[in-house]
C-alpha positions, -999 to +999 in steps of 0.1 A: +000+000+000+009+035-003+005+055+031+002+093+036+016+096+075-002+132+084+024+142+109+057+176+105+086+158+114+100+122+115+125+129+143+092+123+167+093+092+183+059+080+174+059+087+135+096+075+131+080+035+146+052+038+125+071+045+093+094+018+107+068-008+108+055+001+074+079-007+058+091-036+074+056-050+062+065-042+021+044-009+023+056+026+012+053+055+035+057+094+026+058+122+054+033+145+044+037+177+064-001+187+069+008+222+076+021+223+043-009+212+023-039+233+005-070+222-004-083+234-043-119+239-043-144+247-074-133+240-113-131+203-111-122+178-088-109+191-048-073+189-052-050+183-022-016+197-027+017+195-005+032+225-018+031+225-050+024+185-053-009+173-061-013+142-035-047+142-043-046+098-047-014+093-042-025+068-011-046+042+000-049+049+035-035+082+055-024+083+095-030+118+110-008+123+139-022+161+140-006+187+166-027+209+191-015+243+177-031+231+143-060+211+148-087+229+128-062+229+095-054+193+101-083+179+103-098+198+075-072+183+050-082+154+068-116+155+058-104+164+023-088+131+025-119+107+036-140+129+010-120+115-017-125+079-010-094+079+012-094+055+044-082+072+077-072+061+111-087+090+127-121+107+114-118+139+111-146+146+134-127+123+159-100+147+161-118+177+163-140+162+191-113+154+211-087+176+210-123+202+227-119+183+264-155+196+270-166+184+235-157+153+247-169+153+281-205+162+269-207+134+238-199+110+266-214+121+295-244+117+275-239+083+262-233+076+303-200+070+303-190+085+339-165+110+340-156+134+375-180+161+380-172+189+358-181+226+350-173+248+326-185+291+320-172+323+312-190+345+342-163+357+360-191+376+386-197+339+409-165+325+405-169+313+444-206+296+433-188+274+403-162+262+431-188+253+452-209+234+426-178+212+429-177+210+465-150+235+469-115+233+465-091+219+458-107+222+420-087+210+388-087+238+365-077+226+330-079+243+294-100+231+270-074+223+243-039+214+264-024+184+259+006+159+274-004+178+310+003+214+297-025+234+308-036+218+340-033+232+375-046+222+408-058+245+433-055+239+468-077+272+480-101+285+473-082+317+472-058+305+450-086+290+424-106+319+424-075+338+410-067+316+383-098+313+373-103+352+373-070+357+355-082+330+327-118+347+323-100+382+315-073+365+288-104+350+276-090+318+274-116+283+274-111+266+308-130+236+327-132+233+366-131+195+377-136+180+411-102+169+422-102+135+428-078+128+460-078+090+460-064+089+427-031+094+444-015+114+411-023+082+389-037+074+357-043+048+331-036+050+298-054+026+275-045+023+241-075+013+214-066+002+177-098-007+159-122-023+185-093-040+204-070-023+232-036-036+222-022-019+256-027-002+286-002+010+317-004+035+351+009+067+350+024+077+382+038+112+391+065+119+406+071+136+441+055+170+441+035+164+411+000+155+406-002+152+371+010+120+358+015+126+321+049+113+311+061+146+297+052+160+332+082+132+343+058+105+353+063+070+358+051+037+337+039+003+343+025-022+325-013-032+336-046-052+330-069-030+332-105-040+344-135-051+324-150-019+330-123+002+324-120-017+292-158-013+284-155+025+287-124+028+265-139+010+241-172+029+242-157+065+239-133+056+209-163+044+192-184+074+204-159+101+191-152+077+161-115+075+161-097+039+143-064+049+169-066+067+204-053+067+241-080+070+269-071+081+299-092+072+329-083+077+366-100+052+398-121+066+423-140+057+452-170+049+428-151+035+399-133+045+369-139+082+357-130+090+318-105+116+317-100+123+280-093+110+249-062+114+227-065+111+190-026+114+182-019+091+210+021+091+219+037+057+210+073+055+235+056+055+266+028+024+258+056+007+242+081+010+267+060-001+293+042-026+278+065-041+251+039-041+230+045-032+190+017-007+191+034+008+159+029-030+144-008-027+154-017+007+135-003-004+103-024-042+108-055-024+114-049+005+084-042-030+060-075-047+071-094-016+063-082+000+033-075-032+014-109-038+021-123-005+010-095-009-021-112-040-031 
């Protein structure tokens, strides 16, 4: 197959194994820089160019590994992509959907998938009644579009929470207030979805001082099993926010597992590290079962 890897630079440690693997299974692979692509509307056929190459069906399947600071461009060549009869790992609507933490949260809240009590506004005039709607502090105050941990801060006061919240309001920058979950101990779990099958999954632990426990925040790994529910709910949200490749991030509570987010460019080194697990392998099995199949 010919494969369009959506992604700016090889030198990252995910999109260096997935090249890897493609063509260690007899596929060709080309780097296509999405922040270097146009779309051609009107007078004939859409026309997707890389520069000044048309790409247009050059591939049979693409793999969009699409950064924060460009999401809306991305996934719009994206969609270019699955308009023209092109098979993608990630829906373009996927990727919008979950790189919007409150987009998320909202699609899956409502199919009932639990998640930890969250609220999100722009009135900065009862800032003290939004705390309180989460029992008070401490409060997890996130923005809507970080990612790897950037962007999340937790507030011990609620003196301190009130002013960050204030200070956010007047940047007018999209934030979410979660109740901070204290039994989590700083830990997560990262499942990793391919398809309808979770190929991995491992705890995130922070390190001392920390309570995020993003590995780019220095966090620990370790290989787990996660539980049947915790499986069910991954399963559910990839399917929900219809994404072929993600990482879902869920944390334990008193009452269970609580969704976190959703990660539509999943990083590979820290799943694969911990798990020994060729998740890399994975992607390109699942992107040959589909787009031979849509080929055909």
């Amino acid at each position: 197959m010919d494969i369009g890897l959506l992604s700016v630079s090889m030198g990252v440690y995910s999109t260096k194994r997935i090249a890897e693997e493609a063509v260690k299974r007899g596929h060709y692979i080309e780097l296509i820089d999405h922040t270097k692509c146009s779309v051609k509307l009107g007078s004939g056929p859409p026309k997707i160019y890389l520069r000044e190459e048309d790409v247009t069906n050059e591939f049979d399947a693409i793999i969009p590994r699409i950064g924060s600071n460009v999401t809306k461009h991305g996934a719009s060549i994206v969609k270019q992509f699955e308009l023209n009869g092109i098979f993608s790992t990630a829906k373009s609507i996927g990727i919008i959907r979950a790189r919007n933490k409150v987009r998320t949260l909202q699609l899956l809240d409502l199919k009932g998938i639990p998640i930890p009590e969250t609220l999100f506004s722009i009135n900065p005039d009862n800032i003290e009644t939004q705390i309180a709607l989460l029992g008070g502090p401490p409060v997890i105050i996130k923005l809507q579009e970080g990612t790897q941990g950037l962007g999340v801060i937790l507030a011990e006061t609620k003196k301190s929470a009130k002013s960050i919240i204030d200070t956010f309001y007047k940047m007018d920058t999209s934030i979410l207030l979660q109740k901070y979950i204290q039994e989590s101990n700083g830990e997560d779990i990262r499942i990793f979805v391919v398809g309808n099958k979770i190929v991995g999954s491992m705890k995130r632990s922070s390190e001392a001082g920390e309570f995020r426990a993003n590995v780019h925040r220095g966090g620990s790994t370790t290989a787990i099993v996660p539980t049947e529910k915790e499986c069910k709910i991954a399963l559910k949200a990839v399917k929900y926010l219809e994404l072929g490749v993600a990482g879902v991030d869920l944390i334990r509570s008193k009452n269970g597992p609580l969704l976190l987010e959703v990660n539509a460019s999943p990083g590979l080194e820290g799943i694969e590290k911990a798990t020994g697990v060729n998740i890399a392998q994975q992607i390109i099995a699942y992107v040959e079962k589909n787009a031979f199949r849509r080929k055909k």
